[in-house]
C-alpha positions as a Markdown table, in Angstrom:
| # | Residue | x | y | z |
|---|---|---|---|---|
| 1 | Unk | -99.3 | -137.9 | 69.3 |
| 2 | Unk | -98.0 | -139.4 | 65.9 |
| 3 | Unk | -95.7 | -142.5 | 66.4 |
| 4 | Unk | -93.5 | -144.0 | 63.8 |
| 5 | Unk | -93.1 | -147.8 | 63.7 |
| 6 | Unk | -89.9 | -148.7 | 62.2 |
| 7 | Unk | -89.1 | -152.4 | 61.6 |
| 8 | Unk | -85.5 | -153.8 | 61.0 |
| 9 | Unk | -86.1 | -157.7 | 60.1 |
| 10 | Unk | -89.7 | -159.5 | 58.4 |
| 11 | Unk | -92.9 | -159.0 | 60.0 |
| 12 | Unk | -96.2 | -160.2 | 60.3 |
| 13 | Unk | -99.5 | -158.6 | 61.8 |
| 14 | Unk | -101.7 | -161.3 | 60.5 |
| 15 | Unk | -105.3 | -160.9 | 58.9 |
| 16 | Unk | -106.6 | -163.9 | 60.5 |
| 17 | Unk | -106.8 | -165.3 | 56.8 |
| 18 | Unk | -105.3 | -168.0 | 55.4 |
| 19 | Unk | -103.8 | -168.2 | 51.5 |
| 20 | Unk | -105.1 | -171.1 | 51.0 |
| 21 | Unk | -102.8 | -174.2 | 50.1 |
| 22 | Unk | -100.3 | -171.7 | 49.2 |
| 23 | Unk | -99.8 | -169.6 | 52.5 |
| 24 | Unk | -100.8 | -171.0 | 56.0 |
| 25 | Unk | -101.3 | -166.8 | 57.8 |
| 26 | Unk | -101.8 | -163.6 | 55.7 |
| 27 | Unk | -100.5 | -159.9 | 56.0 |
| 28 | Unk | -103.1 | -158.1 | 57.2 |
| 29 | Unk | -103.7 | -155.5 | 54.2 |
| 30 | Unk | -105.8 | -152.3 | 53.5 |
| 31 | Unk | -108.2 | -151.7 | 50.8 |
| 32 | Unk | -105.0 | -150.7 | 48.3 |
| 33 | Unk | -103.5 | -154.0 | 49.5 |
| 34 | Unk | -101.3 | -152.7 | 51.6 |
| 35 | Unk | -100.1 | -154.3 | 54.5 |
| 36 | Unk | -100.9 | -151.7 | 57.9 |
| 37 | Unk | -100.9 | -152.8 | 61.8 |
| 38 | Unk | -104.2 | -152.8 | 63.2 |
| 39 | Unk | -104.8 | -150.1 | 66.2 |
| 40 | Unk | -105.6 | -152.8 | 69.0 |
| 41 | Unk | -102.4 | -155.1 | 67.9 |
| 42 | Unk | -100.2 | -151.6 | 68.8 |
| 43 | Unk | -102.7 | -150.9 | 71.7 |
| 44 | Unk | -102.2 | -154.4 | 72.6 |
| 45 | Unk | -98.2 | -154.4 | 72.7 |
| 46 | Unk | -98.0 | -151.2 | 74.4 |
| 47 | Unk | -100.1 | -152.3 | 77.4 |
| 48 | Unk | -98.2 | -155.3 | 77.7 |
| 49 | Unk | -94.6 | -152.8 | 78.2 |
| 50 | Unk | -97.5 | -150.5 | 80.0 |
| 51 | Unk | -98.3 | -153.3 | 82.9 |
| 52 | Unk | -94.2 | -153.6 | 83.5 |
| 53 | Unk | -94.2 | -149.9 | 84.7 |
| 54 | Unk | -96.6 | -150.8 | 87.6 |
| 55 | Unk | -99.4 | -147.8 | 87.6 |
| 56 | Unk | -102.1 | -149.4 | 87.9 |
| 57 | Unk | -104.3 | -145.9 | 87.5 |
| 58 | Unk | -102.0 | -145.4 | 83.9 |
| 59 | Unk | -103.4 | -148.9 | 82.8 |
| 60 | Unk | -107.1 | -149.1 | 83.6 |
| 61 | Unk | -107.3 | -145.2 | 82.3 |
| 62 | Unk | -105.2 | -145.5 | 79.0 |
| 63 | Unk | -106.0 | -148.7 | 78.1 |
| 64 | Unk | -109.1 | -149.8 | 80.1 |
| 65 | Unk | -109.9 | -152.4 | 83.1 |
| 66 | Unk | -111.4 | -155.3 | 83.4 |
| 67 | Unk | -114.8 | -153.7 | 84.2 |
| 68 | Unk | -114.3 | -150.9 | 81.7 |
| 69 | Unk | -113.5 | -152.2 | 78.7 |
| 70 | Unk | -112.1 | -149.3 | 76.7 |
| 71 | Unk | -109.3 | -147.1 | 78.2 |
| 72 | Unk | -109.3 | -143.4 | 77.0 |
| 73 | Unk | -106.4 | -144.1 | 74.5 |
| 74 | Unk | -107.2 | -144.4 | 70.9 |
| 75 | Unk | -104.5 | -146.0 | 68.7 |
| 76 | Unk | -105.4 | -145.5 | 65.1 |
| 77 | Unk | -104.3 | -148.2 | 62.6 |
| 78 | Unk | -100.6 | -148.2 | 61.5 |
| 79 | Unk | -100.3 | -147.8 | 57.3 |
| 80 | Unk | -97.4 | -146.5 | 55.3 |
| 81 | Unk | -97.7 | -142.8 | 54.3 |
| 82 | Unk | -94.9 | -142.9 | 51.6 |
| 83 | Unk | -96.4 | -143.1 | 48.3 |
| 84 | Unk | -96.0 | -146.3 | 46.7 |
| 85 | Unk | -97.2 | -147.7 | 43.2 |
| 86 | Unk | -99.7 | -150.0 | 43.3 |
| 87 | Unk | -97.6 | -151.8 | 40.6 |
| 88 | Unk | -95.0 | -152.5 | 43.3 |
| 89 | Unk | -96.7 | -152.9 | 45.9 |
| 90 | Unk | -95.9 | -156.7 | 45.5 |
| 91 | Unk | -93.0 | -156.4 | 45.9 |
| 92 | Unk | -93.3 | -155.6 | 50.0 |
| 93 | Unk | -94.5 | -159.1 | 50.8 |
| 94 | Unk | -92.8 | -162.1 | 50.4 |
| 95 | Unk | -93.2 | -165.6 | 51.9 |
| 96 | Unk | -91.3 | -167.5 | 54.7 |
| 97 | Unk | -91.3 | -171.3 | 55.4 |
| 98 | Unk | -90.8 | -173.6 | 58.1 |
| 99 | Unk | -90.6 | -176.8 | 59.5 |
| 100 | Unk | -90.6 | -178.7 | 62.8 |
| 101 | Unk | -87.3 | -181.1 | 62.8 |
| 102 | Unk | -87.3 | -184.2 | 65.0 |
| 103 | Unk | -84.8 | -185.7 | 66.9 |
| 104 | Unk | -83.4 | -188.0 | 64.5 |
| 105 | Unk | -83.0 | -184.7 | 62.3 |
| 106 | Unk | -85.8 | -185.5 | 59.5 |
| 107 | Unk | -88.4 | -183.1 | 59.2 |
| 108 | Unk | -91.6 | -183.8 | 60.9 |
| 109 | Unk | -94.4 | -185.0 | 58.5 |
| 110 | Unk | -97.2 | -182.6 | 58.0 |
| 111 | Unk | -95.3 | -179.7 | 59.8 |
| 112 | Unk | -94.7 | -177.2 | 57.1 |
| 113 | Unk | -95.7 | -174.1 | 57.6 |
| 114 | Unk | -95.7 | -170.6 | 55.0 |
| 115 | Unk | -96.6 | -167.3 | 56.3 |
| 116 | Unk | -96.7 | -164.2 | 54.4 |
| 117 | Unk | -94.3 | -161.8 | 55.7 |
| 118 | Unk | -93.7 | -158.0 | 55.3 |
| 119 | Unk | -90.5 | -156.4 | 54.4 |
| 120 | Unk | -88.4 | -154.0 | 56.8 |
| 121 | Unk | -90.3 | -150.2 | 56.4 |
| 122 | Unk | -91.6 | -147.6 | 58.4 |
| 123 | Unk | -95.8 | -147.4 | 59.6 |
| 124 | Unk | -97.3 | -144.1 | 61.3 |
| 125 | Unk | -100.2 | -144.4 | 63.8 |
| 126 | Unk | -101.7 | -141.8 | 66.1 |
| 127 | Unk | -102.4 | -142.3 | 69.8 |
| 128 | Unk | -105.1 | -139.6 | 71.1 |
| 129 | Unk | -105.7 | -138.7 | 74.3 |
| 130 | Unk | -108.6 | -137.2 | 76.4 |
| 131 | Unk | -108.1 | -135.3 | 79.3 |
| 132 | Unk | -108.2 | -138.3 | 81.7 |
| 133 | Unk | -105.2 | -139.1 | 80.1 |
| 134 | Unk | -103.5 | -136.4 | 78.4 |
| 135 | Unk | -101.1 | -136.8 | 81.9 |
| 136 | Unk | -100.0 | -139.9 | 81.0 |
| 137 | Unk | -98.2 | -138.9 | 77.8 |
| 138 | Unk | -94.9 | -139.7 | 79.1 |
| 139 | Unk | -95.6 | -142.8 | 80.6 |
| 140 | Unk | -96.7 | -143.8 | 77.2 |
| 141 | Unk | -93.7 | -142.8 | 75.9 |
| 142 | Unk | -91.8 | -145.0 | 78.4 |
| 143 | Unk | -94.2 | -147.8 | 77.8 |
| 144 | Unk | -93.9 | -147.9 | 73.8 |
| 145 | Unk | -90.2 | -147.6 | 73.6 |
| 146 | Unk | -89.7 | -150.5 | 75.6 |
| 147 | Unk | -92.1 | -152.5 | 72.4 |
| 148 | Unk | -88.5 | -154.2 | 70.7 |
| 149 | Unk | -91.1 | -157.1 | 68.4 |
| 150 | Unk | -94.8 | -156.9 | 67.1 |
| 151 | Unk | -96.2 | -159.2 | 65.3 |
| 152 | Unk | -96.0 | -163.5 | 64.6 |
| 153 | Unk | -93.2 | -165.0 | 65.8 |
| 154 | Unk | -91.8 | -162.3 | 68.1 |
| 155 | Unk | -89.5 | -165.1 | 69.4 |
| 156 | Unk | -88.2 | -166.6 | 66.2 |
| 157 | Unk | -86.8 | -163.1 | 64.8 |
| 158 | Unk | -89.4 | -161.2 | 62.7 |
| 159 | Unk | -91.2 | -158.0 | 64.0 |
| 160 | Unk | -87.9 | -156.1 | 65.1 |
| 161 | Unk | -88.8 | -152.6 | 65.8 |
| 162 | Unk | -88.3 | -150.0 | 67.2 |
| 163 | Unk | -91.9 | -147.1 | 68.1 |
| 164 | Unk | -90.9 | -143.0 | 68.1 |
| 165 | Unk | -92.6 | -140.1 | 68.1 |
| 166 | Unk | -92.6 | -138.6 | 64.7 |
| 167 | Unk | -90.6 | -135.5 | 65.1 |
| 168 | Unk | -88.4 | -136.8 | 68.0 |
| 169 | Unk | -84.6 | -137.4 | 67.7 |
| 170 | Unk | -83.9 | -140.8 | 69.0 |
| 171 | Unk | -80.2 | -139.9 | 70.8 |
């Protein structure tokens, strides 16, 4: 099944990397320098709308159990498919700041924080099944459209998305 992953506000699905004294969290990126979702950050979301659905038996065969660590799922990496200059690629990424405040309404000393952020586009990934769990399809369905943020600072109001499958009409 081939999803789309179409943000509406900044995002981040960090590297783990910092930019030095420049950027506190990086982008994660491909080998073009690209920024892409990695397969068990979408895995990862989807099983946390998966576990509000309550099948126990779609979990632990999709996504795995506690005893069996990998679920019979695959969820490829998320990467942009449009063809983009190299030249511009810059030009996706730009930088967010902030800042704790304290009560008496002066910033917080030491408390500035920078992350790299992506801008709004659209990411394809592929979730494969196996025959174990080639009946759960639709449940997957269910569970991924309910994913409304990915990424850093879900809370705050970067990662706004919306997952479909490719070929679907969303009405």
């Amino acid at each position: 099944m081939k999803i789309a992953i179409e943000f509406f506000t900044y995002w981040h699905c960090g590297s783990g990397s910092s930019g030095g004294s420049r950027v506190d969290a990086l982008v994660a990126r491909d080998n073009k320098g690209f920024p892409y979702i990695a397969g068990k950050t979408i895995k990862g979301h989807i099983r946390e709308m998966a576990e509000s659905l309550d099948d126990s038996d779609f979990i632990n065969i999709c996504f795995g159990s506690s005893e069996e660590r990998e679920g019979k799922c695959y969820f490829s990496n998320a990467i942009i498919e449009e063809k983009i200059d190299k030249e511009l690629s810059s030009y996706l990424f730009t930088t967010i700041s902030s800042t704790k405040i304290e009560e008496n309404g002066i910033a917080k000393t030491g408390s500035l924080r920078e992350i790299e952020v992506v801008v709004p586009l659209k990411l394809y990934a592929t979730i494969e099944f196996d025959d174990d769990s080639k009946k759960y399809e639709s449940k997957m369905i269910k569970a991924f459209r309910q994913v409304k943020r990915m990424g850093l600072n879900r809370t705050r109001g970067l990662g706004r998305c919306e997952i479909t499958v490719v070929g679907e009409s969303n009405g």
